[in-house]
C-alpha positions as CSV (number, residue, x, y, z in Angstrom):
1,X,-38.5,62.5,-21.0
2,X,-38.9,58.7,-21.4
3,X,-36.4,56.7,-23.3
4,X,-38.0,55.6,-26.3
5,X,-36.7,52.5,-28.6
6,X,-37.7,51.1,-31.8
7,X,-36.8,48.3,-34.3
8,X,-37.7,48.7,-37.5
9,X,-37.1,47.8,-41.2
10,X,-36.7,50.6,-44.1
11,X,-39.7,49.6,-46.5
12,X,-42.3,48.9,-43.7
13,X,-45.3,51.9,-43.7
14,X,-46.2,51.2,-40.1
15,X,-42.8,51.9,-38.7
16,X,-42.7,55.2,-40.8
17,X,-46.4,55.5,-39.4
18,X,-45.0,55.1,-35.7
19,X,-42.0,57.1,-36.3
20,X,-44.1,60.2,-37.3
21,X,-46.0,59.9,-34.5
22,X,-43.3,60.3,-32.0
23,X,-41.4,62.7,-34.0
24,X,-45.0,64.5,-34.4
25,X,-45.1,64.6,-30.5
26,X,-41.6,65.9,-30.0
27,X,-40.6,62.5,-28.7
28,X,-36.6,61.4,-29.6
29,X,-36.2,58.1,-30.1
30,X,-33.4,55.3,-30.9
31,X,-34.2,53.4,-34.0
32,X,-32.7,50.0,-34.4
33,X,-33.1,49.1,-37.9
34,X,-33.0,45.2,-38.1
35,X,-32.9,45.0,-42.2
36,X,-29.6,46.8,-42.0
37,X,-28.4,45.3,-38.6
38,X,-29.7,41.7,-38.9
39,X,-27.7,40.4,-35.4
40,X,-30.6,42.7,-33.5
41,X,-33.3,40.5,-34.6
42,X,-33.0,37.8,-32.4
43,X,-32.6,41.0,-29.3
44,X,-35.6,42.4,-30.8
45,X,-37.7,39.2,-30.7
46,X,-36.4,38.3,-26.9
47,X,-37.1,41.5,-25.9
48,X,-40.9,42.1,-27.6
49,X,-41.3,38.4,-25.9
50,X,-41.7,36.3,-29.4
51,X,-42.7,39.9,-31.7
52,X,-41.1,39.0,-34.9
53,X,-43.0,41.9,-37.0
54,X,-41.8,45.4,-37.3
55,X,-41.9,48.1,-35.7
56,X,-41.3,47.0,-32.0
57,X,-41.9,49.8,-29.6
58,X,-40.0,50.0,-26.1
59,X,-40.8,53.0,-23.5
60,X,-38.3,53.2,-20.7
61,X,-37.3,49.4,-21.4
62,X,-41.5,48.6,-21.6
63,X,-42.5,47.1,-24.7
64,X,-46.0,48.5,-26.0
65,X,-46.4,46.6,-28.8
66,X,-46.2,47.7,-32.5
67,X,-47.7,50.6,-34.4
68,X,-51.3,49.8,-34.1
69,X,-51.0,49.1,-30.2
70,X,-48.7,52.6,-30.1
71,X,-51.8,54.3,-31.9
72,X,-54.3,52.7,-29.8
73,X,-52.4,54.2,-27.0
74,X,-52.8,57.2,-28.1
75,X,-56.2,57.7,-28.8
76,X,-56.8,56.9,-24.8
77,X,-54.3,59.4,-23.9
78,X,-52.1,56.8,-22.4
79,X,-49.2,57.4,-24.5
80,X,-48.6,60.8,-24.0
81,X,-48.4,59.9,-20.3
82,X,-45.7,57.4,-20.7
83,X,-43.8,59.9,-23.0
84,X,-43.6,62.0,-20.2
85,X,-42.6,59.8,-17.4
């Protein structure tokens, strides 16, 4: 099972979107909530190379982008192949 990894902020819908998703799919993940731990912001946006919005997705280290890139993954079948890996 891929190591998954995702910041996010408590109020934001698509992170709760993106989190169902992978929960949805049986998928564990590590959530890194940034509005609560503020000092992984600046990790978060040198990691996502400049994403400053929420969520950021990571599989096995890869960044996929946020919730809308996540979902467009998954309606061509790509995501559940990198879930798997």
């Amino acid at each position: 099972m891929a190591k998954v990894e995702i910041y996010t902020k408590a109020y934001c819908p698509y992170c709760v979107r993106a989190k169902q998703v992978l929960s949805s799919k049986g998928v564990a993940f590590q959530e890194y909530p940034i509005d609560q731990q503020p000092e992984l912001r600046d990790v978060m946006i040198e990691r996502a190379n400049g994403g400053y919005t929420v969520p950021q997705i990571f599989i096995d280290n890869r960044h996929i982008g946020g919730c809308d890139d996540m979902l467009f993954l998954d309606a061509q079948g790509r995501l559940d192949e990198l879930l798997a890996a």
